[in-house]
Structures are given as structure tokens and as C-alpha cells.
C-alpha positions as CSV (number, residue, x, y, z in Angstrom):
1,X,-9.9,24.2,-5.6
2,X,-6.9,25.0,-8.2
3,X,-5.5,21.5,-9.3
4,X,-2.0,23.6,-9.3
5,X,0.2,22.8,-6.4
6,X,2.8,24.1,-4.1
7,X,4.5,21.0,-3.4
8,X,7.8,21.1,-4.7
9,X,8.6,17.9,-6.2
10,X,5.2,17.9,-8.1
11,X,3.2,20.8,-10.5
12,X,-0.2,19.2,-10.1
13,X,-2.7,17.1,-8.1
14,X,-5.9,15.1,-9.2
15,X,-7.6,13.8,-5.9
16,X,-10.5,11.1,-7.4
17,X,-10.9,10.0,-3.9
18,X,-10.9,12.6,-0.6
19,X,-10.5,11.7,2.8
20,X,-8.1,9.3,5.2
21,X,-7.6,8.1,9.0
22,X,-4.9,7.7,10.8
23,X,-2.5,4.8,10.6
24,X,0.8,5.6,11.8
25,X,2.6,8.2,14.0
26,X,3.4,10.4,10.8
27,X,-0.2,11.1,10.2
28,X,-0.9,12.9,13.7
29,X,-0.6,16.2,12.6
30,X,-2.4,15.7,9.1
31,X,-1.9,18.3,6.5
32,X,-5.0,17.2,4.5
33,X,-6.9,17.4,7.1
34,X,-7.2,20.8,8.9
35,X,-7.1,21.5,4.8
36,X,-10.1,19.6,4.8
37,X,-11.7,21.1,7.6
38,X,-11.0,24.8,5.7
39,X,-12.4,23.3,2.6
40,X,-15.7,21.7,4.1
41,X,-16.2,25.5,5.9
42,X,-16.0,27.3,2.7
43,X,-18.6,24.9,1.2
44,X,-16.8,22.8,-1.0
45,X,-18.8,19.9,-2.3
46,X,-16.2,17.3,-2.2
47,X,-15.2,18.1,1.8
48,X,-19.1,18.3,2.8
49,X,-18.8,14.1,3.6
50,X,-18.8,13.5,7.6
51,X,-16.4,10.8,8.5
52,X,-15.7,9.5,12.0
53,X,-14.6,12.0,14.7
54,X,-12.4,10.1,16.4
55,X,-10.3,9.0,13.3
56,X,-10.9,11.0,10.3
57,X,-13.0,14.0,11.5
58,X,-15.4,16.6,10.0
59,X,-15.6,16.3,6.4
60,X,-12.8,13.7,5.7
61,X,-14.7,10.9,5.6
62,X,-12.9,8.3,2.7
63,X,-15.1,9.3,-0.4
64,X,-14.4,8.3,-4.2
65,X,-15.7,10.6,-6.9
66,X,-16.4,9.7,-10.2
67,X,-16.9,12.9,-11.5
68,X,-13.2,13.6,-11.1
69,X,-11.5,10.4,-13.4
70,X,-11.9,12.6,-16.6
71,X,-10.4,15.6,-14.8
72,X,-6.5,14.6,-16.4
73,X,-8.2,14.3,-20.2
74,X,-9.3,18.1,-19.8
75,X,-5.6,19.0,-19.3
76,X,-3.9,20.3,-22.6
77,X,-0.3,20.2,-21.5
78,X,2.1,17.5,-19.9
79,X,2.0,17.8,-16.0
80,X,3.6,15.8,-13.0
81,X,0.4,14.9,-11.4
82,X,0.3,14.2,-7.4
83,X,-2.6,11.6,-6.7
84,X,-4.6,12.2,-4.3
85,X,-2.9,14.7,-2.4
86,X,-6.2,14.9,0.2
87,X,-6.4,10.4,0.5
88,X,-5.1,7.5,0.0
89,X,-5.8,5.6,-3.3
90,X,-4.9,1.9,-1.3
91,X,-7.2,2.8,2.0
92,X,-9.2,-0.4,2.2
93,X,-12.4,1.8,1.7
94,X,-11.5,2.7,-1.7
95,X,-13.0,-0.2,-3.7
96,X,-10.4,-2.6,-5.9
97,X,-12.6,-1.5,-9.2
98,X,-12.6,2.2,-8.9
99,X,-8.4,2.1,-7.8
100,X,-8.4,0.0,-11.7
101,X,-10.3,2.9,-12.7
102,X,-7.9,5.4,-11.8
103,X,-5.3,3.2,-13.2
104,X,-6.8,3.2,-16.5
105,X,-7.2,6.9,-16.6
106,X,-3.1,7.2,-15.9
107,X,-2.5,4.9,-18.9
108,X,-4.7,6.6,-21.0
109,X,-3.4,9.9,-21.0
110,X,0.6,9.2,-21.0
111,X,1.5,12.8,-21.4
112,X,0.9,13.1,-17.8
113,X,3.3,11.8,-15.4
114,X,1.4,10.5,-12.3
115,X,3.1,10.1,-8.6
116,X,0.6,8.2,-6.2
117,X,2.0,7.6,-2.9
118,X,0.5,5.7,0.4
119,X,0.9,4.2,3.8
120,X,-1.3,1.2,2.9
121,X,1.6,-0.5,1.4
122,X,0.5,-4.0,2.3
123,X,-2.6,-3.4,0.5
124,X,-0.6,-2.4,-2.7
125,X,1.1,-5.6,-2.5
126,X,-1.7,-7.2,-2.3
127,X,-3.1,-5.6,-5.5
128,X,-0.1,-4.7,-8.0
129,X,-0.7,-7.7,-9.5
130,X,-4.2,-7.1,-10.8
131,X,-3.6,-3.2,-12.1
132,X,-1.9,-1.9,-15.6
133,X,1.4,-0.3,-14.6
134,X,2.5,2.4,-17.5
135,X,5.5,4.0,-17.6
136,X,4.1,7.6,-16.5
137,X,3.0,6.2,-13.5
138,X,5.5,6.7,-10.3
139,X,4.7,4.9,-7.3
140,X,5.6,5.7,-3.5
141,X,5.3,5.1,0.2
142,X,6.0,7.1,3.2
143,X,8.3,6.3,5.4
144,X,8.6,8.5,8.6
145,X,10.4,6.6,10.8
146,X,12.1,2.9,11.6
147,X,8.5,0.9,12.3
148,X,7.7,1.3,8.7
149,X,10.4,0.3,7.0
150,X,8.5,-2.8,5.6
151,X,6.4,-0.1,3.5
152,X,10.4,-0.9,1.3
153,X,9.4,-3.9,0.8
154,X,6.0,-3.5,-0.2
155,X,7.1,-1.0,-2.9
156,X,9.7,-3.4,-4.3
157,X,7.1,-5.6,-5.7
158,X,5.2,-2.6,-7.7
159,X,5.9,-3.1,-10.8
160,X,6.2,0.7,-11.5
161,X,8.5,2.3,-13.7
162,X,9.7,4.6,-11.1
163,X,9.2,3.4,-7.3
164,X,10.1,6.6,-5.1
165,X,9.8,6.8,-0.6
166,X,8.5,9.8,0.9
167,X,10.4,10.3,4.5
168,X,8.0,12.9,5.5
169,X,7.4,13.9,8.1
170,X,10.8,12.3,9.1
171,X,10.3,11.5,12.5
172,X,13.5,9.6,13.4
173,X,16.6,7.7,11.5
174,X,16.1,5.2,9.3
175,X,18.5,3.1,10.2
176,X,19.1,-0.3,7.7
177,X,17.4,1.6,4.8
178,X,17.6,-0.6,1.5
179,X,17.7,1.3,-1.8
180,X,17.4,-1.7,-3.9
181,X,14.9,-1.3,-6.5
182,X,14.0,2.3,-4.6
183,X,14.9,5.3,-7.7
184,X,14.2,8.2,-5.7
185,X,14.1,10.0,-2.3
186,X,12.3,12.8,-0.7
187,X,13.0,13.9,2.9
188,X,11.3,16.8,4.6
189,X,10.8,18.4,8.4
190,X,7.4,18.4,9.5
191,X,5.5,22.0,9.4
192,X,2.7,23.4,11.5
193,X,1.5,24.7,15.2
194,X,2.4,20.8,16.4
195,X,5.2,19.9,14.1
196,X,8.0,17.4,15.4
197,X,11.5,18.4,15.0
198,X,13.6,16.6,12.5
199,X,17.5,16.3,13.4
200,X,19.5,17.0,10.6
201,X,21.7,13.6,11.1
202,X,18.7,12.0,10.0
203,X,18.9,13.7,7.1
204,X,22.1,13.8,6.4
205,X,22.4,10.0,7.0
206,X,19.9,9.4,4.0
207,X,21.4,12.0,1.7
208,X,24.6,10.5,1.9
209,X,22.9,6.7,1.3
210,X,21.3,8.3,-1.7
211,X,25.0,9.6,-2.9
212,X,26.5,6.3,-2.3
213,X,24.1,4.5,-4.1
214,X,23.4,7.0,-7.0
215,X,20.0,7.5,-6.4
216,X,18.0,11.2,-6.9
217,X,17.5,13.1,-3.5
218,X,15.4,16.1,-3.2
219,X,15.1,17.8,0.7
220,X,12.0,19.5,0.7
221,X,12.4,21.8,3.9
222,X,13.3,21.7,7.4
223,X,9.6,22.3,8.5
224,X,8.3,24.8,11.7
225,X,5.4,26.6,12.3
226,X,5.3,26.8,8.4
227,X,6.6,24.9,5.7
228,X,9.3,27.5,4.8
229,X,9.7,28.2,8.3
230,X,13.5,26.6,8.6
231,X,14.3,26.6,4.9
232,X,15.4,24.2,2.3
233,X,19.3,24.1,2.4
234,X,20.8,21.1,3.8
235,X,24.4,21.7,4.3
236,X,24.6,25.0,3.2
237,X,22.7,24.1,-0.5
238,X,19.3,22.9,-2.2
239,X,19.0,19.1,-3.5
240,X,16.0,18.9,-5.9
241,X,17.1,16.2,-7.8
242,X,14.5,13.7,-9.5
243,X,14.6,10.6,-11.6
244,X,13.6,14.0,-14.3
245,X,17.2,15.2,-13.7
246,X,20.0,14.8,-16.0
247,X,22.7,15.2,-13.4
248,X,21.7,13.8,-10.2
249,X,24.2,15.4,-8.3
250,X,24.6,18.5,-9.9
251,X,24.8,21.5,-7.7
252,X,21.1,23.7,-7.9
């Protein structure tokens, strides 16, 4: 599996742990898992690990691999690296010592520019505290809808450099949204056979939060069948900005 990636706010992933269940309505129609499911069919080692049908099905059972932590060192130019794009490096099955481990690894190779993001934001709370925090390291949390809005707080006491939300899928408004502390926001519409709609007030209402309070925000796509399916213009153009960019409102 290439470690290149099609996600557009990212170039790269590293995935040193595999697999997930659900915890939250934005996880019902799991990317990484019918991807998981293709990957275990085609024989790939790290997907061959049963997990629990009736949470994490066929091959996405929560699994940390060693083999992978030296993956980043191999790399000979800077990349913007997406952490365990198929998991989640707080799921209480991934063990304290091996998330310090992958911790170490992003500090160690500070060309890179590492974006880990989760749902378990109580658990990252919990272990900020106890992990090295370099600057390349970016940390996030989804948040698809109003019930999760204390995954905010949770992120405000990382002590990362850059402390980002994910609002996809975005599943409804986010009313009482707090950017303090927050540097950057990505919205997107939910893709595939299943996917919710996203109205584009909800969108709107966080891109124009995201003006007001001068903070980056880059709309990922509308979402459909397929991810391209509705397109990437909000309003009539593209916002791609990051805290990368050098004019966050600057016109794409």
C-alpha cells in the first residue's frame, strides 16, 4: 500500500497502528473500513487481523505494528504525514508506551510534519501530559456534529504546536463553536453509497467563524456517492488554506 495519499490537506500517511470501532455517529459509514475489507481480500498482511463483527469487522481489528515506527526515517524528503489514516493512535487498545513510541519517532525526524487526529479526545487529555510535543507535530479531533463539541476542549489542553478540528463528515451545525486555541479548520461532506447530506449553512456558518476569527479554513468537498461527487467550491471558489499558508484568505 503506497504511503502517498489522496487526501487533500495532507501528502502522506504512516499508519503504525491499523484498525478502529465505532464511537460516534460520524464513524457509521467508515472509510477505513470497507478500505480495510479491500485490503484484507487482496492479502495484505497488516488487514489479515479479525476484529469483532459487530464493532470493527473483518480484518480491522485494533493492531499496533512495530515494524512500521522506522517507516518516516526511510523517507528522504520533507512530507506532511497523516497518522494513521486506517486507526486511531488514542483507541484505549493502543498501549500508553507504543503511542510514546510513535511520539518519539515524530520528534526524531523533524523534517516531517506529522497531523494525528482522533475521536478519543478524552483519552488525549488524559495523556498529553506524559508525551514529547515537537513542533512538527499537529494535532486534531473530529468534530461532526454538536454532541462532540467537548472533543474542543479536549484539544485545548494538547500542548501541540498546531491544534487543528476535522468537521468531517459534518453531520449538522455546530452551533457555539469556540476557536480559542483551535489554528485550523477542515470541513467536508460525507462520500459513499450511504453518505449523509451536508447543508451548505453548516458550512458556511463555520467558514465565516474561521474569517472572523482569522483562522485557516480549507473545504474539502461536498461529498456523494464519491468524494468528488459534488465538488470543492463553496460559494462559487476553493478554500485550501493551512496554518502552511502565507495569506489565509487569499483567493486559490
Amino acid at each position: 500500500m503506497s504511503d502517498r495519499s489522496s487526501i487533500e490537506w495532507t501528502e502522506a500517511t504512516w499508519n503504525p497502528t491499523t484498525g478502529c470501532d465505532r464511537v460516534a455517529s460520524g464513524c457509521d459509514n467508515c472509510y477505513a473500513l470497507a478500505l480495510a475489507k479491500r485490503l484484507k481480500s487482496m492479502g495484505v498482511d497488516k488487514y489479515q487481523t479479525d476484529g469483532d463483527p459487530r464493532t470493527s469487522g473483518p480484518g480491522f481489528g485494533v493492531t499496533t505494528h512495530p515494524s512500521a515506527l522506522d517507516v518516516p526515517r526511510s523517507w528522504k524528503s520533507p512530507r506532511t504525514v497523516f497518522v494513521n489514516s486506517m486507526s486511531d493512535l488514542f483507541h484505549a487498545k493502543v498501549p500508553k508506551d507504543f503511542i510514546r513510541q510513535v511520539f518519539e519517532v515524530m520528534a526524531d525526524t523533524p523534517q516531517h510534519t506529522y497531523q494525528v487526529l482522533t475521536k478519543r479526545s478524552l483519552r488525549l487529555a488524559r495523556l498529553a501530559p506524559e508525551l514529547p510535543w515537537p513542533p512538527n507535530v499537529w494535532m486534531g479531533v473530529s468534530v461532526e456534529n454538536a454532541e462532540v463539541l467537548d472533543r474542543v476542549d479536549h484539544l485545548r489542553s494538547a500542548p501541540a504546536a498546531v491544534r487543528f478540528l476535522s468537521c468531517e463528515p459534518l453531520l449538522g451545525p455546530l452551533p457555539g463553536l469556540d476557536l480559542t486555541s483551535i489554528h485550523w479548520v477542515i470541513v467536508g461532506g460525507e462520500s459513499g453509497p450511504r453518505h449523509r447530506p451536508m447543508e451548505a449553512s453548516w458550512a458556511r456558518e463555520i467558514r465565516d467563524l474561521c474569517l472572523e476569527s482569522d483562522k485557516p479554513f480549507f473545504f474539502k468537498q461536498w461529498g456523494g456517492r464519491t468524494p468528488k461527487a459534488g465538488g470543492r467550491l463553496l460559494d462559487g471558489r476553493t478554500w485550501d488554506n493551512s496554518p502552511h499558508s502565507t495569506n489565509t484568505y487569499a483567493h486559490q
